[in-house]
C-alpha positions in Angstrom: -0.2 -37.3 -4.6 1.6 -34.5 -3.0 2.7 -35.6 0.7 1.0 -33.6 3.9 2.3 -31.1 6.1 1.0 -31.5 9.3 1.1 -28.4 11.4 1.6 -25.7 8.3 -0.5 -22.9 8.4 -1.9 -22.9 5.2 -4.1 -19.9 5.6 -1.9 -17.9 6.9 0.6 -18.5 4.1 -2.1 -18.3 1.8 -2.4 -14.0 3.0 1.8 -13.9 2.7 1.7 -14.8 -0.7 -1.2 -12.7 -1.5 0.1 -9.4 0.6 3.6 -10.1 -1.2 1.8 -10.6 -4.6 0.2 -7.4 -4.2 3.5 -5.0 -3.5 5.1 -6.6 -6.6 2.2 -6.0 -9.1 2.2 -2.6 -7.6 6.0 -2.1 -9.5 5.5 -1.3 -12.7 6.0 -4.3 -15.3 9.2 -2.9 -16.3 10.6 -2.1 -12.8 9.1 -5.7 -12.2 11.8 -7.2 -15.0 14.6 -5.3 -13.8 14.2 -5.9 -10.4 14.1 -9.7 -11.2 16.8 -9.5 -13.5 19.4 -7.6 -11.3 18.1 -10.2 -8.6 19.7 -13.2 -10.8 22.7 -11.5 -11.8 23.3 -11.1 -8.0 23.0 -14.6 -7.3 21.9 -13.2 -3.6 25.3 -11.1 -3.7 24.8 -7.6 -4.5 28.8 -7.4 -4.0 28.9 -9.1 -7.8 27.0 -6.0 -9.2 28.8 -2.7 -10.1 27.9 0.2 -8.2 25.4 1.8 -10.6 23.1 -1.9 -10.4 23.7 -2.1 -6.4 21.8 1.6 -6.2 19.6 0.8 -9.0 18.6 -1.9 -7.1 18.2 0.0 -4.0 15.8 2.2 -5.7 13.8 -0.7 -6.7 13.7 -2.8 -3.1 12.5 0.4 -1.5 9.8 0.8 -4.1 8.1 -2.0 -2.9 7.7 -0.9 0.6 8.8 -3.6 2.6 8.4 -1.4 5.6 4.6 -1.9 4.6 4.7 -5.4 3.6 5.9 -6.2 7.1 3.1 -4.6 8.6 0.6 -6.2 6.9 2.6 -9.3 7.9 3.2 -9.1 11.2 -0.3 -9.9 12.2 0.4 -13.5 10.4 3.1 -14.5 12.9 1.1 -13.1 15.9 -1.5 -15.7 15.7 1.0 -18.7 15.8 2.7 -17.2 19.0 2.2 -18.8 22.5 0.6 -21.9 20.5 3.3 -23.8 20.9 6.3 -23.5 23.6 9.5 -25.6 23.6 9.6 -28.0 26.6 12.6 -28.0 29.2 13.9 -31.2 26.9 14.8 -28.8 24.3 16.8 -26.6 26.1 
């Protein structure tokens, strides 16, 4: 049995994962397998790709419009603000 998370919001993470979903289906399948591939060749350093994958790369980042992505967001992390405030003990 899986343990619990107490205080996750599950909902809320539930809509992330489908807003994100949706801006990768909307690649096409083969800018889909690049993407991912160029993303493990990187290892999370675009420094270890040549300068033809890093703007290759580029292209395909910005064709998933993260600029809209975080939009559709941003509304996610609003509800959880003010909820809960660190004391004076934590500062």
């Amino acid at each position: 049995m899986p343990a619990r998370v107490k205080g996750v919001p599950w909902v809320a993470v539930a809509q992330a994962g489908m807003v994100i979903s949706r801006h990768w289906r909307a690649l096409s399948a083969s800018d889909r397998a690049r993407l991912a591939q160029l993303a493990r060749k990187s290892g999370g350093r675009t420094g270890s790709l040549s300068r033809r994958e890093r703007l290759e790369l580029r292209k395909l980042v910005g064709r998933l419009d993260l600029k809209g992505m975080g939009r559709e967001l941003l509304p996610l992390t609003r509800r959880r603000r003010g909820r809960r405030r660190c004391s004076r003990a934590c500062k």
